[in-house]
BAFI-3210 file (N, C-alpha, C; in Angstrom, 3 decimals, decimal comma, padded with zeros to 6 digits):
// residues 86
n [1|2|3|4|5|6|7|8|9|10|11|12|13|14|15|16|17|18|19|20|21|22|23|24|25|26|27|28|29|30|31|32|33|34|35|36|37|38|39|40|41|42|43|44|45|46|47|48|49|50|51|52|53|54|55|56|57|58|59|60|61|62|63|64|65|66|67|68|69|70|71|72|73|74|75|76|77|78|79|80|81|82|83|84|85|86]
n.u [000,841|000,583|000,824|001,449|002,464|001,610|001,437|001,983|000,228|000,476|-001,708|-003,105|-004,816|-004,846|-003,790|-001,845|000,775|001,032|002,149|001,800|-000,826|-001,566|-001,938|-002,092|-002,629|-001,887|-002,766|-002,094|-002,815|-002,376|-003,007|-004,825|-008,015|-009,926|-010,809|-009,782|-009,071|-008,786|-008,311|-006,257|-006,153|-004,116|-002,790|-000,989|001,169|001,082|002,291|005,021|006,002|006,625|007,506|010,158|009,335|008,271|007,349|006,040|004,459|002,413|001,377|-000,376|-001,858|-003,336|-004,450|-006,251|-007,840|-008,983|-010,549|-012,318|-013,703|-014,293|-016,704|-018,110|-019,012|-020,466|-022,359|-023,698|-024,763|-026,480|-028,490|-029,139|-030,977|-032,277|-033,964|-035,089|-036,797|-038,866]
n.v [-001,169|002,345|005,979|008,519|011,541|013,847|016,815|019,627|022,980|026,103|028,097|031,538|033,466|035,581|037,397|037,371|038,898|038,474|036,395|032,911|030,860|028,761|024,742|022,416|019,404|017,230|013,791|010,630|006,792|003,808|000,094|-000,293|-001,030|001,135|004,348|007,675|010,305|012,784|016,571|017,235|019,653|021,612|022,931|025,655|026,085|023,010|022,082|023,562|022,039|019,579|019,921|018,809|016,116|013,404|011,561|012,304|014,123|012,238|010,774|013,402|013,288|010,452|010,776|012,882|012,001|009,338|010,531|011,698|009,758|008,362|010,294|009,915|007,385|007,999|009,487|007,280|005,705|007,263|007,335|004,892|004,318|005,924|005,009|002,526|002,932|003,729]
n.w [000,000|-000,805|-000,457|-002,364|-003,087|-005,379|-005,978|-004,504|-003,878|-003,051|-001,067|-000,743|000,614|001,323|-000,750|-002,867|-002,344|-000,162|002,580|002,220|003,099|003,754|002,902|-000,470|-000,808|-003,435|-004,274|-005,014|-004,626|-004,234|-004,141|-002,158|-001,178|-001,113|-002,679|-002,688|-004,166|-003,448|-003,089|-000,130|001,898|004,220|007,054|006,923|009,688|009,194|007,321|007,697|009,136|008,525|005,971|005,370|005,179|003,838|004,872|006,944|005,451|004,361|006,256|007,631|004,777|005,045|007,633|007,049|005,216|006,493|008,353|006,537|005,116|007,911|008,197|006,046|006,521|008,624|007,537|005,515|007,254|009,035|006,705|005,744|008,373|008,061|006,014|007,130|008,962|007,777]
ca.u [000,000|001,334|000,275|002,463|002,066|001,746|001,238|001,399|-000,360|000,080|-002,679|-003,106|-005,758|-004,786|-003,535|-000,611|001,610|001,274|002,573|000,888|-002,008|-002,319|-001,381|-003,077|-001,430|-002,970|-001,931|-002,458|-003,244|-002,222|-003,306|-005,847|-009,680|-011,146|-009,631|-010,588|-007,890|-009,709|-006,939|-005,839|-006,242|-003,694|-001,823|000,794|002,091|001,488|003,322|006,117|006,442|006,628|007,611|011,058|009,809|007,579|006,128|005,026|003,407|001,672|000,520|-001,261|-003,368|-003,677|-005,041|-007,463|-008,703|-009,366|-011,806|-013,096|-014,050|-015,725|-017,754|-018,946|-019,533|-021,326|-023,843|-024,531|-025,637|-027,616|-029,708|-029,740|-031,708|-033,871|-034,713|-035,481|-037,674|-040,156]
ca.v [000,000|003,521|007,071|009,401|013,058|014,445|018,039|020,376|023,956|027,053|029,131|032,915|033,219|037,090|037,854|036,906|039,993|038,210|035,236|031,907|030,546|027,200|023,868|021,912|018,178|016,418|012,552|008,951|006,000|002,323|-001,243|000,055|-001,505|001,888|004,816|008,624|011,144|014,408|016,719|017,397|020,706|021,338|024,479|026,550|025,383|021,744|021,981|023,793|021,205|018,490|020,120|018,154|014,590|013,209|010,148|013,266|014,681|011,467|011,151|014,273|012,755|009,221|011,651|013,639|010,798|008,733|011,561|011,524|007,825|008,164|011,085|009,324|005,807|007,961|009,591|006,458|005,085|007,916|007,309|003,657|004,592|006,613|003,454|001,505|004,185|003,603]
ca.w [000,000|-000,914|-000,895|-003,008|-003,113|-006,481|-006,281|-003,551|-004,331|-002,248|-000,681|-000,564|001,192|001,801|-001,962|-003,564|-002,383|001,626|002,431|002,259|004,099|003,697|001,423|-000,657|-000,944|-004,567|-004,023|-005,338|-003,533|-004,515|-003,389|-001,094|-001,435|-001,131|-003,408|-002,923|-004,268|-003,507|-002,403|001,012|002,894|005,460|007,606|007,065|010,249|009,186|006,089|007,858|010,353|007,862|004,511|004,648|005,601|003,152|005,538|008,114|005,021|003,928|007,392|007,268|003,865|005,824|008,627|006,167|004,863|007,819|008,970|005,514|005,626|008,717|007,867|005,140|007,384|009,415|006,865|004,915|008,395|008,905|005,126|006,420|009,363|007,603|005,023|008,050|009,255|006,520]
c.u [000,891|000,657|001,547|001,901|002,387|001,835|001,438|001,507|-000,317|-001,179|-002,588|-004,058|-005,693|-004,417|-002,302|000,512|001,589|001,612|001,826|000,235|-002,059|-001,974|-002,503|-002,179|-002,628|-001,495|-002,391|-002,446|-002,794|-002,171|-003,953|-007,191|-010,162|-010,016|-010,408|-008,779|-008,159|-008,056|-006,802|-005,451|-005,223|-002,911|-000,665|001,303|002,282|002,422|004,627|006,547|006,745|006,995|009,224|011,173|008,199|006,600|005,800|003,746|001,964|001,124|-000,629|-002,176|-004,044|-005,012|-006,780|-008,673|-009,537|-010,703|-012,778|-014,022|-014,846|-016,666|-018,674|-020,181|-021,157|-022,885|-023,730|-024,652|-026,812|-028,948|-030,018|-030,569|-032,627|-034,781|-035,090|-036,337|-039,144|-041,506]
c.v [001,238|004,789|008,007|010,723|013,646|015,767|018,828|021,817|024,637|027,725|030,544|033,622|034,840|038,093|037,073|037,867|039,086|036,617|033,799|030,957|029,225|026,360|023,111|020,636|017,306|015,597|011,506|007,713|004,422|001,049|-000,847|-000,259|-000,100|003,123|006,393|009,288|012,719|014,836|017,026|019,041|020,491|022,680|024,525|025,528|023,944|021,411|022,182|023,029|019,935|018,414|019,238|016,670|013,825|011,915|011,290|013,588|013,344|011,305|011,966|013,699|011,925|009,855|012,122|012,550|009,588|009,483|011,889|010,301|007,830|008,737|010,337|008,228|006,659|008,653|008,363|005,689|005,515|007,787|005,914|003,282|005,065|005,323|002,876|001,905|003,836|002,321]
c.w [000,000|-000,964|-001,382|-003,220|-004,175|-007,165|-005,187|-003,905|-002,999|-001,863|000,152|-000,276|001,331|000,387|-002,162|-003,474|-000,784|001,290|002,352|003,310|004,444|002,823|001,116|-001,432|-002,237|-004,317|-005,042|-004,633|-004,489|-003,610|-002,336|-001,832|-002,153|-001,676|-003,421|-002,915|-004,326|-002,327|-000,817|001,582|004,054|005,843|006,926|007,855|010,324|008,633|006,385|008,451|009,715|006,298|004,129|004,901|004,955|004,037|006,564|006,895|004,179|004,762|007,663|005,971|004,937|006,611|007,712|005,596|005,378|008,048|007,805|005,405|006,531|009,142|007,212|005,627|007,993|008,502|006,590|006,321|008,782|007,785|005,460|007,316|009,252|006,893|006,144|008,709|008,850|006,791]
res [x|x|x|x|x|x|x|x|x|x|x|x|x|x|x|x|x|x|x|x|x|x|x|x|x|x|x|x|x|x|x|x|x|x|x|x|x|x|x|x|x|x|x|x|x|x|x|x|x|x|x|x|x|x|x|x|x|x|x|x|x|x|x|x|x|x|x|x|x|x|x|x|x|x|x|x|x|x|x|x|x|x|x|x|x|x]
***
């Protein structure tokens, strides 16, 4: 299983004359069941804290994605509950 980080995009959240706000980590995912490559939101100070160690910054997806996953779990439980409702 691998996640590789394919892109990472600044954010200027204040203009493009101030410094930057925020990253935005576009990845890929291999040998994993379940496959979502929507990009990854993460701080300034995450990025800085991890911009020279590429398994911190895969962490951070892992992370994002995790909490993605069980957002999801938890609506389609919720629409399941409703069907059962009926």
């Amino acid at each position: 299983m691998r996640v590789t980080i394919t892109g990472i995009n600044f954010k200027y959240d204040n203009g493009y004359g101030e410094e930057y706000t925020g990253v935005e980590l576009q990845f890929i995912t291999s040998g994993f069941k379940f496959s979502n490559n929507t990009p990854v939101q993460i701080t300034k100070e995450q990025y800085e804290a991890n911009k020279s160690n590429t398994n911190g910054l895969r962490a951070l997806v892992v992370d994002k994605v995790l909490a993605d996953v069980q957002e999801y779990i938890d609506d389609l439980n919720k629409y399941k509950s409703g069907l059962l409702d009926v």
